[in-house]
PDB file of N, CA, C and O in Angstrom, chain B, residues numbered from 101:
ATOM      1  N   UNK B 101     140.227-110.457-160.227  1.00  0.00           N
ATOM      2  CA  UNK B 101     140.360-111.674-160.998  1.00  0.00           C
ATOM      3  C   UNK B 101     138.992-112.350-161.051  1.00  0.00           C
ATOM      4  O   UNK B 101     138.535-112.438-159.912  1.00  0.00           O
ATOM      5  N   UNK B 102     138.176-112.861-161.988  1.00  0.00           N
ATOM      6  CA  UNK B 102     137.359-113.264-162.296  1.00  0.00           C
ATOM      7  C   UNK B 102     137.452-114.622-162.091  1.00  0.00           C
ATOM      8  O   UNK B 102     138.455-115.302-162.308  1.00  0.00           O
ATOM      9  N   UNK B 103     136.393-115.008-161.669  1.00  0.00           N
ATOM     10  CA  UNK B 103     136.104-116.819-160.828  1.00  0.00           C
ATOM     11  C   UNK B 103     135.216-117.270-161.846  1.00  0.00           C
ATOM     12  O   UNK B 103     134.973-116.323-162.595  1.00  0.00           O
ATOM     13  N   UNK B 104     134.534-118.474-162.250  1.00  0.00           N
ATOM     14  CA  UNK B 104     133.954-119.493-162.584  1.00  0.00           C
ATOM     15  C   UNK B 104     133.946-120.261-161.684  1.00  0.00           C
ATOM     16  O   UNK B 104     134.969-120.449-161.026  1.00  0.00           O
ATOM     17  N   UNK B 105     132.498-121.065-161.353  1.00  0.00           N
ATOM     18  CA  UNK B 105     132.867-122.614-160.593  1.00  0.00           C
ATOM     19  C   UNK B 105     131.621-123.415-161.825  1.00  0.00           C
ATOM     20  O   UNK B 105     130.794-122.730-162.427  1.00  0.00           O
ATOM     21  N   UNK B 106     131.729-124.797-161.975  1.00  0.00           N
ATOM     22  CA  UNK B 106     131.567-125.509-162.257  1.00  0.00           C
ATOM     23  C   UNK B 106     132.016-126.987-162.358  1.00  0.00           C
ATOM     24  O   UNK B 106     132.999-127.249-161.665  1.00  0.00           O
ATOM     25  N   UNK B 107     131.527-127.947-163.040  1.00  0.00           N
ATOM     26  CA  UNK B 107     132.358-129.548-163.403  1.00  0.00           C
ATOM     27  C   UNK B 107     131.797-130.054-164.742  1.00  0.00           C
ATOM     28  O   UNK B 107     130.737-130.145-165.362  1.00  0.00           O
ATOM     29  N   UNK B 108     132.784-130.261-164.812  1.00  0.00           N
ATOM     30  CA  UNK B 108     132.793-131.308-165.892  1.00  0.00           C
ATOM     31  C   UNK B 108     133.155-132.607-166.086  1.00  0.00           C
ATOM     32  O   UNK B 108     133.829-132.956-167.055  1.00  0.00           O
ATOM     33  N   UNK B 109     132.700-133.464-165.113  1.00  0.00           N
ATOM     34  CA  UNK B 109     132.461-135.102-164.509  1.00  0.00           C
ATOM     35  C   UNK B 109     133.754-135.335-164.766  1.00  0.00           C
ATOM     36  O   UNK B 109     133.745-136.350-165.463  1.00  0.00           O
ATOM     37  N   UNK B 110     135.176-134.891-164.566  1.00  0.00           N
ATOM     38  CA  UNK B 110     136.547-135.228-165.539  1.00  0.00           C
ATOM     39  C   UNK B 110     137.281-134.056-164.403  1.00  0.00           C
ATOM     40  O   UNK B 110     136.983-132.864-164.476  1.00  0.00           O
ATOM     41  N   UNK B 111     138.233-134.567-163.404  1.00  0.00           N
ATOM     42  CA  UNK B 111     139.123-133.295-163.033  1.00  0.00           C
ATOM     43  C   UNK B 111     140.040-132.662-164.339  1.00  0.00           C
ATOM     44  O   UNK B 111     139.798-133.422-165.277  1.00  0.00           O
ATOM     45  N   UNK B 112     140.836-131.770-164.728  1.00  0.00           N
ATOM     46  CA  UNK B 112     141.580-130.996-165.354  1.00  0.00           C
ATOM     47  C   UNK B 112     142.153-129.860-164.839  1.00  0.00           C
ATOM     48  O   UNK B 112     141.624-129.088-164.038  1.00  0.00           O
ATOM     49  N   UNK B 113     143.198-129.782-165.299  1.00  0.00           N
ATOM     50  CA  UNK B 113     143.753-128.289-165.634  1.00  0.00           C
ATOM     51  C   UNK B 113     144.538-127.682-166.885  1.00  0.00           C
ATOM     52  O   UNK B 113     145.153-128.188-167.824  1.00  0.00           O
ATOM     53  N   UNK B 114     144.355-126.854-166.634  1.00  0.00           N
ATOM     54  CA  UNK B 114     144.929-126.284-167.889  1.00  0.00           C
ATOM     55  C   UNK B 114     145.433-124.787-167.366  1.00  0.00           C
ATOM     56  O   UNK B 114     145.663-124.505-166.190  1.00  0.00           O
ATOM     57  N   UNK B 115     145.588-123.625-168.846  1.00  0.00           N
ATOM     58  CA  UNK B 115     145.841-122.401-168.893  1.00  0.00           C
ATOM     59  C   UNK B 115     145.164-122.130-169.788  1.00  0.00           C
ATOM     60  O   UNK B 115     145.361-122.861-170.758  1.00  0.00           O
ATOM     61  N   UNK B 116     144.053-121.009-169.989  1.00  0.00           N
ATOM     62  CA  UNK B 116     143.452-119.965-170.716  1.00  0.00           C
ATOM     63  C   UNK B 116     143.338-118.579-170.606  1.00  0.00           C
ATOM     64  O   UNK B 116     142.891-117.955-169.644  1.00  0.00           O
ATOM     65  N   UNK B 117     143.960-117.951-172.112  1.00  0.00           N
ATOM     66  CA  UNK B 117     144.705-116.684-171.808  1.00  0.00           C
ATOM     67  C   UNK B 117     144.883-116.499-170.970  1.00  0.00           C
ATOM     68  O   UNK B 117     143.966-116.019-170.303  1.00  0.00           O
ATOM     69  N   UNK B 118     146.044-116.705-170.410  1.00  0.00           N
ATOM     70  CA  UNK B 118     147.203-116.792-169.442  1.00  0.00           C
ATOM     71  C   UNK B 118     146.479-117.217-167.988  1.00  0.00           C
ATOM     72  O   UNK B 118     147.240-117.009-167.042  1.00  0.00           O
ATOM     73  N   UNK B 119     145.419-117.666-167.677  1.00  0.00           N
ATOM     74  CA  UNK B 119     144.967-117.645-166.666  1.00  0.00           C
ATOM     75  C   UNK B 119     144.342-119.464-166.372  1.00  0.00           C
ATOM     76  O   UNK B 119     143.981-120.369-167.123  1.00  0.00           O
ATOM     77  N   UNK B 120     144.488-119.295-164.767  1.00  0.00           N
ATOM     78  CA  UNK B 120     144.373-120.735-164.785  1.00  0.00           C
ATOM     79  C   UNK B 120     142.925-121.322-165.001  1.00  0.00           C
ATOM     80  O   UNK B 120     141.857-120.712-165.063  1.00  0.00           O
ATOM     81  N   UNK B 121     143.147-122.496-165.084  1.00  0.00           N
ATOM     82  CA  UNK B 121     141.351-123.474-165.870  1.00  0.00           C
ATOM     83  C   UNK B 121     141.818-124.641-164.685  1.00  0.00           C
ATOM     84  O   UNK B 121     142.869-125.280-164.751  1.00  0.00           O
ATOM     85  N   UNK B 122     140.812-124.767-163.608  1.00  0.00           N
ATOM     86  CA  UNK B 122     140.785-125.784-162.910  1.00  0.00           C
ATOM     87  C   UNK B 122     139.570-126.243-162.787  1.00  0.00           C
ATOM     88  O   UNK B 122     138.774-125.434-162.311  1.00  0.00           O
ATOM     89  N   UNK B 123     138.852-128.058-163.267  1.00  0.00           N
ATOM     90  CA  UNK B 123     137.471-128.385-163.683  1.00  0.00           C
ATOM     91  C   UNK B 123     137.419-129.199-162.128  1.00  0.00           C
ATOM     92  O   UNK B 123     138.487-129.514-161.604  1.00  0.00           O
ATOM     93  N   UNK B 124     136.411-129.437-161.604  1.00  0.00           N
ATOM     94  CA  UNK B 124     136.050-130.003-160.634  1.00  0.00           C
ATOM     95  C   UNK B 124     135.876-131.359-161.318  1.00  0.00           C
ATOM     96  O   UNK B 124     135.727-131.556-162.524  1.00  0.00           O
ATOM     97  N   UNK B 125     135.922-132.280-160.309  1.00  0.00           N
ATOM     98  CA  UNK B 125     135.294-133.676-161.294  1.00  0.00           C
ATOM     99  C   UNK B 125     133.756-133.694-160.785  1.00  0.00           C
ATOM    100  O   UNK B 125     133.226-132.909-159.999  1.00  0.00           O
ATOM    101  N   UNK B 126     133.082-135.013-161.574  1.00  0.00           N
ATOM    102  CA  UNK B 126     131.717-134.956-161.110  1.00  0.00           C
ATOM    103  C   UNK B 126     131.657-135.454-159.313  1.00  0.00           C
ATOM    104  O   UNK B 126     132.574-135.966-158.671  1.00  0.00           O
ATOM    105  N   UNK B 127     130.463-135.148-158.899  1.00  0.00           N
ATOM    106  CA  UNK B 127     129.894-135.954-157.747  1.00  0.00           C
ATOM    107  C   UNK B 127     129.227-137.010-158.002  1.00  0.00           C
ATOM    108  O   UNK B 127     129.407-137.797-157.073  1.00  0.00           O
ATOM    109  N   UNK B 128     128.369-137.551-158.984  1.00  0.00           N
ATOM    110  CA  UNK B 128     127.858-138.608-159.429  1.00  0.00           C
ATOM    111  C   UNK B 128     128.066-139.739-160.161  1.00  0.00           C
ATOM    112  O   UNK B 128     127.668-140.891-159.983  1.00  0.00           O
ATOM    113  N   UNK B 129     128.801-139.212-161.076  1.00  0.00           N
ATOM    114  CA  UNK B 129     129.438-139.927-162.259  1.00  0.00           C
ATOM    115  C   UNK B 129     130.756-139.323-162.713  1.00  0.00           C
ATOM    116  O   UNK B 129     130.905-138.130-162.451  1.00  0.00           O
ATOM    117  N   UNK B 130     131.446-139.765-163.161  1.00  0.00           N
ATOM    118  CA  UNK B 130     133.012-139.816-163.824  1.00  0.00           C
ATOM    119  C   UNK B 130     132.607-139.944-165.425  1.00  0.00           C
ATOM    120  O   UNK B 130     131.831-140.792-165.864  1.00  0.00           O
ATOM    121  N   UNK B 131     133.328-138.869-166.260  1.00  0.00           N
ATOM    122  CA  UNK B 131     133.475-138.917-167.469  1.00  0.00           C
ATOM    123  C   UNK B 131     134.455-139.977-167.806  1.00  0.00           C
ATOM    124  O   UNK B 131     135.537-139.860-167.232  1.00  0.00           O
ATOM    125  N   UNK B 132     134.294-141.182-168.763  1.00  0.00           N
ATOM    126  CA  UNK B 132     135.143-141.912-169.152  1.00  0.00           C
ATOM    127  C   UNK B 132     136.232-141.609-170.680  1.00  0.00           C
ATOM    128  O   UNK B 132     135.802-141.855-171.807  1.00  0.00           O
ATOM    129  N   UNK B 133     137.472-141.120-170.464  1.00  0.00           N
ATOM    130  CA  UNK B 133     137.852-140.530-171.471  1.00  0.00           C
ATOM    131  C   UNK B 133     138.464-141.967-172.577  1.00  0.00           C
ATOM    132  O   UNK B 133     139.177-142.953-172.392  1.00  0.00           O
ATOM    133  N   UNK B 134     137.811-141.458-173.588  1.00  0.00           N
ATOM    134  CA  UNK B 134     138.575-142.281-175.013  1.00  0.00           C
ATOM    135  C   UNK B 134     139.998-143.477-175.150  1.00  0.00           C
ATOM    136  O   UNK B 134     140.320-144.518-175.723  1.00  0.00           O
ATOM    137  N   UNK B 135     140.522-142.426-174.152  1.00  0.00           N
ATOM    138  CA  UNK B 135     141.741-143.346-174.159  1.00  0.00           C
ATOM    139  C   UNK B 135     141.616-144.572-172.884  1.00  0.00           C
ATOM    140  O   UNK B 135     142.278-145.608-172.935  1.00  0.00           O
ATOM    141  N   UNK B 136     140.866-144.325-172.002  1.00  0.00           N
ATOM    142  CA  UNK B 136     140.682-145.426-170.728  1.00  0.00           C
ATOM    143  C   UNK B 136     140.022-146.746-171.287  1.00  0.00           C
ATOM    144  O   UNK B 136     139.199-146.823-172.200  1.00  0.00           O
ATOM    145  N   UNK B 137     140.584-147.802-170.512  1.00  0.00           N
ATOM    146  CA  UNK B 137     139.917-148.732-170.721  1.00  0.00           C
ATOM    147  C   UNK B 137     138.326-148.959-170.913  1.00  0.00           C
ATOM    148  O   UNK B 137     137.588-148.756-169.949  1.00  0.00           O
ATOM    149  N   UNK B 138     137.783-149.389-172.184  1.00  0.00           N
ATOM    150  CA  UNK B 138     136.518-149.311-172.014  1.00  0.00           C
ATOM    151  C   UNK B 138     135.820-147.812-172.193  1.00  0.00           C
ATOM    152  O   UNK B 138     134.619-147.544-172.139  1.00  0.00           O
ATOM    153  N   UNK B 139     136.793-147.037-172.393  1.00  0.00           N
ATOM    154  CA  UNK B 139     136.456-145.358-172.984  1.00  0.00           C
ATOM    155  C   UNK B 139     135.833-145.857-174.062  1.00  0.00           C
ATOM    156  O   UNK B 139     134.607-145.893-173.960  1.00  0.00           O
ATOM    157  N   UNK B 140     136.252-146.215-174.967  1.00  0.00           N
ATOM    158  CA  UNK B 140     136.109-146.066-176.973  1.00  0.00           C
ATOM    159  C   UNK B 140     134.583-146.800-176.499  1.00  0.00           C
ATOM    160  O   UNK B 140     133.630-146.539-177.232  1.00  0.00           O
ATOM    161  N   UNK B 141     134.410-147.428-175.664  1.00  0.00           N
ATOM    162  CA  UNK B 141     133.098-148.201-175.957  1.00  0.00           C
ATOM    163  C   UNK B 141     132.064-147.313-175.268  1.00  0.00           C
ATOM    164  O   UNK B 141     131.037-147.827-175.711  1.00  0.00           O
ATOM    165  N   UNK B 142     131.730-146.493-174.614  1.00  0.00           N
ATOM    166  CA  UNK B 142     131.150-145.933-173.889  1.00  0.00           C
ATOM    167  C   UNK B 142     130.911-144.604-174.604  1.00  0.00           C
ATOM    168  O   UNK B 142     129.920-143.947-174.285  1.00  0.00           O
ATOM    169  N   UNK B 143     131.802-144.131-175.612  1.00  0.00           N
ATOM    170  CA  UNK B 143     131.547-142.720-176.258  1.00  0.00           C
ATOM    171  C   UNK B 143     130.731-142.995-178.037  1.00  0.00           C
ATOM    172  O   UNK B 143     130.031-142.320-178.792  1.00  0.00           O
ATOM    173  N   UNK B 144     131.601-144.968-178.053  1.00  0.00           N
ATOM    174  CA  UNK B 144     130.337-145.101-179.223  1.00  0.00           C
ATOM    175  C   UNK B 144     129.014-145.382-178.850  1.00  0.00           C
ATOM    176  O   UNK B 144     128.169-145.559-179.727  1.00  0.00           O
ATOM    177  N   UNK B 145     128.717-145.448-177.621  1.00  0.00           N
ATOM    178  CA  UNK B 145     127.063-145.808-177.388  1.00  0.00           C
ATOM    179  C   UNK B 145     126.582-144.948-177.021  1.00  0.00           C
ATOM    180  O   UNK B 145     125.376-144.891-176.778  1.00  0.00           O
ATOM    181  N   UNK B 146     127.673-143.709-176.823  1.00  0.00           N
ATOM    182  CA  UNK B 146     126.880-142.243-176.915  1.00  0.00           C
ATOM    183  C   UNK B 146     126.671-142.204-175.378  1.00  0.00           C
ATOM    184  O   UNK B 146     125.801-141.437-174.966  1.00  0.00           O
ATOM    185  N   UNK B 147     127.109-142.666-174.820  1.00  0.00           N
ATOM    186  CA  UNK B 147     126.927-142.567-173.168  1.00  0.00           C
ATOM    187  C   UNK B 147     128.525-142.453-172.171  1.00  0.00           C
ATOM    188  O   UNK B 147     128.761-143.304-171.313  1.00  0.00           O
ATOM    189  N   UNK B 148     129.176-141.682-172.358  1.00  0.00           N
ATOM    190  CA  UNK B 148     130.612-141.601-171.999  1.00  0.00           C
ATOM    191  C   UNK B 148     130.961-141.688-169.941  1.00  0.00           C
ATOM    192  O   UNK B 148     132.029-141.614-169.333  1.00  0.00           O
ATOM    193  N   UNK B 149     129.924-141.819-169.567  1.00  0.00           N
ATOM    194  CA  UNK B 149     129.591-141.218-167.717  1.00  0.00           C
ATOM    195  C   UNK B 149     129.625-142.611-167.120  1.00  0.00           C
ATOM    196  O   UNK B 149     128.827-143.481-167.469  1.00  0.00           O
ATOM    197  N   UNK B 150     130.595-142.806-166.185  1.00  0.00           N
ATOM    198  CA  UNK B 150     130.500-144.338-165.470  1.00  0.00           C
ATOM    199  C   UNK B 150     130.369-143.432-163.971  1.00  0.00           C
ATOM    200  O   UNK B 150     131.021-142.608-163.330  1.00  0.00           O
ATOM    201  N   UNK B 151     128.942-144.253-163.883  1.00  0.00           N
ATOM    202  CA  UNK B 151     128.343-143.993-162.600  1.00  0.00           C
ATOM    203  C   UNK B 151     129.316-145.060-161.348  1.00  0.00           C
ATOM    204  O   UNK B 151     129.089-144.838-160.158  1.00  0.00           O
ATOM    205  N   UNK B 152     130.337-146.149-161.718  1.00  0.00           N
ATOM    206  CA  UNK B 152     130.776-146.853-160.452  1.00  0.00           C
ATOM    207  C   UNK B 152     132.254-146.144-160.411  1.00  0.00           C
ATOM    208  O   UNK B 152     133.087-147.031-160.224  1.00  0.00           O
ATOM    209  N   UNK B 153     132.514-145.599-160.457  1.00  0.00           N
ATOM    210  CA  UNK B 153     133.683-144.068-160.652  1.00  0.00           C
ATOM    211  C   UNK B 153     133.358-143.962-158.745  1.00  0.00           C
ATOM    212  O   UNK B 153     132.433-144.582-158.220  1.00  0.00           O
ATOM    213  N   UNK B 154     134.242-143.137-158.028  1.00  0.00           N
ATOM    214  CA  UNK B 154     133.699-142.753-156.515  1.00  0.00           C
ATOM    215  C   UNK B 154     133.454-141.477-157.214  1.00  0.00           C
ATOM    216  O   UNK B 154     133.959-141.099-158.271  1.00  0.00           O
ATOM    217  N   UNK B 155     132.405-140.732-156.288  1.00  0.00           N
ATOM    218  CA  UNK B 155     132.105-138.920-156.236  1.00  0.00           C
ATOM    219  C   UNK B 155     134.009-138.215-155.929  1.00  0.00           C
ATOM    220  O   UNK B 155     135.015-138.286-155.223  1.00  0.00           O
ATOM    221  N   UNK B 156     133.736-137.945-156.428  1.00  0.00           N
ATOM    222  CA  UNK B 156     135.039-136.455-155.756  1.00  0.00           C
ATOM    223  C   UNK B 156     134.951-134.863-155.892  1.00  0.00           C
ATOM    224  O   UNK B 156     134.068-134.334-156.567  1.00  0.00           O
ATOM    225  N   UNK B 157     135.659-134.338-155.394  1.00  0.00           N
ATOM    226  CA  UNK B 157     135.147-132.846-155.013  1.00  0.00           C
ATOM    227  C   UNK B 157     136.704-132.030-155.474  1.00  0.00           C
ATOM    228  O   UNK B 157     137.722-132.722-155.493  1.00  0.00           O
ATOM    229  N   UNK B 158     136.775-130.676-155.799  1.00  0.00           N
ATOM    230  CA  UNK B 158     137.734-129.790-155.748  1.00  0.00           C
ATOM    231  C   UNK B 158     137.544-128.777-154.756  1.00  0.00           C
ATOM    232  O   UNK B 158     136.655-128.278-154.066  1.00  0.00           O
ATOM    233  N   UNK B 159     138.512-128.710-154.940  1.00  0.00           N
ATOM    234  CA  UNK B 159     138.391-127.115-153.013  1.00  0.00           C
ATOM    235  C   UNK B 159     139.602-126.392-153.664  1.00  0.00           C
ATOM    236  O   UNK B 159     140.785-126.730-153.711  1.00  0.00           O
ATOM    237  N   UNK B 160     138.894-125.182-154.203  1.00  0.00           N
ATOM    238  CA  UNK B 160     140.087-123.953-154.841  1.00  0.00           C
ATOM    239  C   UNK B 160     140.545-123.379-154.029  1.00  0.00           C
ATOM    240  O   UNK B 160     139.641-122.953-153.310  1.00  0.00           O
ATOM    241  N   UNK B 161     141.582-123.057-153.648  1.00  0.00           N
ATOM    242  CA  UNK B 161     142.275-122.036-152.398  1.00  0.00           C
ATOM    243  C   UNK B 161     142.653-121.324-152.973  1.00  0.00           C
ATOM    244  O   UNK B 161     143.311-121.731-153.930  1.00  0.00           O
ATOM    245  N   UNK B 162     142.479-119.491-152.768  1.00  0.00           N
ATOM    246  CA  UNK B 162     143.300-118.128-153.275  1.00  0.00           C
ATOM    247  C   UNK B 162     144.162-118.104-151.666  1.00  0.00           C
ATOM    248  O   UNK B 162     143.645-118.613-150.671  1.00  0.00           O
ATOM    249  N   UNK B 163     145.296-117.545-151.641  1.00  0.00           N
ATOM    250  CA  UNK B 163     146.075-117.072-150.964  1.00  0.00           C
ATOM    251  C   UNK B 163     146.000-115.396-151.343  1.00  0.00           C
ATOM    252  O   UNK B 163     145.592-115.164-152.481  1.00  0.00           O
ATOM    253  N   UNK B 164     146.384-114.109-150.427  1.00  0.00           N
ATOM    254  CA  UNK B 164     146.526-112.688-150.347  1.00  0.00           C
ATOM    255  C   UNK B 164     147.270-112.584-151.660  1.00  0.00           C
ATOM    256  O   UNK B 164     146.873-111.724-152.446  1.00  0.00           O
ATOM    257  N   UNK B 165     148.177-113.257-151.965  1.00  0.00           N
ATOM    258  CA  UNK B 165     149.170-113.189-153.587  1.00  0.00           C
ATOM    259  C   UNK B 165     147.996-113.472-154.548  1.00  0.00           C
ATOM    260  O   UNK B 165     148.396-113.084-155.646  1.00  0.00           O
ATOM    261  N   UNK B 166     146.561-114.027-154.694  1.00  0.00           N
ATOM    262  CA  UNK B 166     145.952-114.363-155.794  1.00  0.00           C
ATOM    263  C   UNK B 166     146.820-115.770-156.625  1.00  0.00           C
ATOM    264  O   UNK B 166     146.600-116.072-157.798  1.00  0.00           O
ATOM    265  N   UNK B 167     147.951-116.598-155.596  1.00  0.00           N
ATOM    266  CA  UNK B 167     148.064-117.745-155.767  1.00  0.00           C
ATOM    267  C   UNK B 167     146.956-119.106-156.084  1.00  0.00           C
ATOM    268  O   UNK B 167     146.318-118.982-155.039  1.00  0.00           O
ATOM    269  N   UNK B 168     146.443-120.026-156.623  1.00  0.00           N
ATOM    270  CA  UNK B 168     145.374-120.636-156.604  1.00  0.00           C
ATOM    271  C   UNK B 168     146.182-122.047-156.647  1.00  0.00           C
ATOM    272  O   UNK B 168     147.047-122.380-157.457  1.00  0.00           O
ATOM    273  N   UNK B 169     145.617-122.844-155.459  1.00  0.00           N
ATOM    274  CA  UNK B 169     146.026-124.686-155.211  1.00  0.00           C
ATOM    275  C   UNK B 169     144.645-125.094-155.330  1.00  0.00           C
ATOM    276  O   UNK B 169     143.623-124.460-155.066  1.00  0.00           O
ATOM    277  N   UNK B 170     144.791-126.214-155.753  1.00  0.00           N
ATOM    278  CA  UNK B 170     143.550-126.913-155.839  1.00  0.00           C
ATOM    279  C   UNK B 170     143.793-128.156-155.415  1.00  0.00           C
ATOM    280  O   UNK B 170     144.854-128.689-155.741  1.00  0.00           O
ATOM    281  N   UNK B 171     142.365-129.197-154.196  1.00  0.00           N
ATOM    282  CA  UNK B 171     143.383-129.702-153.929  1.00  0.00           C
ATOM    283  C   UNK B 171     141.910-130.710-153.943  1.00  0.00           C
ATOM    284  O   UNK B 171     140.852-130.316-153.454  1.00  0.00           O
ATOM    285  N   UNK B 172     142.138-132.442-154.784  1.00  0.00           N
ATOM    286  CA  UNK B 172     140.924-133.303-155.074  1.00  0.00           C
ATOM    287  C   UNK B 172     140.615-134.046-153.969  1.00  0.00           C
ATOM    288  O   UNK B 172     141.433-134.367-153.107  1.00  0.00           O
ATOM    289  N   UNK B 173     139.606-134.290-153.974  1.00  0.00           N
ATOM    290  CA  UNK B 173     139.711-135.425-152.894  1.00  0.00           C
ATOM    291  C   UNK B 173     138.195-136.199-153.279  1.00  0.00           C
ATOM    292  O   UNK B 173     137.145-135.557-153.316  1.00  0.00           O
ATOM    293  N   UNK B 174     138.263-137.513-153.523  1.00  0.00           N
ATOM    294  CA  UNK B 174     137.277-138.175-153.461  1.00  0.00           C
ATOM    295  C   UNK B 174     136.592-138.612-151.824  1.00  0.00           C
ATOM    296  O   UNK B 174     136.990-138.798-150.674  1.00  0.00           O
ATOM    297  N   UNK B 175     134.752-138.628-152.968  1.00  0.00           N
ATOM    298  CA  UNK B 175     134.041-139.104-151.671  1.00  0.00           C
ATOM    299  C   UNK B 175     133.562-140.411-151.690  1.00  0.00           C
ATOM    300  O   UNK B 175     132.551-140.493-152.386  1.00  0.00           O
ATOM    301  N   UNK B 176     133.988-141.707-151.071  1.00  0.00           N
ATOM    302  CA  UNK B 176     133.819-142.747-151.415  1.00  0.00           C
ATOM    303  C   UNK B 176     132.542-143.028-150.805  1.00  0.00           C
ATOM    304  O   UNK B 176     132.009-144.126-150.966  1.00  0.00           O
TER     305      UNK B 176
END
C-alpha cells in the first residue's frame, strides 16, 4: 500500500480511488475555510492562513490488517 505524508494547514479526510486521504493540519498556521467566521474575508485578501489557530499534529497508525486510525491532537 502506498503512503504519502504531508499538510495542508486544514485536517481532512476523505476517500480516493477507494483508498483513504488523511491531511495533517498545519503546525504554524490553520487554513481558514470560506465558510468560517471571517473565512470570506481572509480568502478575498488573498491570505486564507490564521496564524492564532493552536499548531496540531496527525499520528497515522497501520495495524497488521493495513487498518489506518488517525488520531489529531493539538499543540498549544
Amino acid at each position: 500500500m502506498g503512503r504519502f505524508c504531508g499538510h495542508a494547514h486544514t485536517p481532512a479526510v476523505t476517500t480516493f480511488a477507494g483508498r483513504p486521504v488523511v491531511v495533517a493540519p498545519g503546525v504554524v498556521s490553520s487554513l481558514t475555510l470560506p465558510w468560517e467566521t471571517g473565512g470570506e474575508a481572509g480568502w478575498a485578501e488573498g491570505g486564507p492562513l490564521d496564524h492564532d489557530r493552536p499548531p496540531a499534529l496527525a499520528f497515522h497508525v497501520t495495524d497488521d490488517q493495513h487498518r489506518l486510525t488517525t488520531h489529531f491532537r493539538l499543540c498549544p
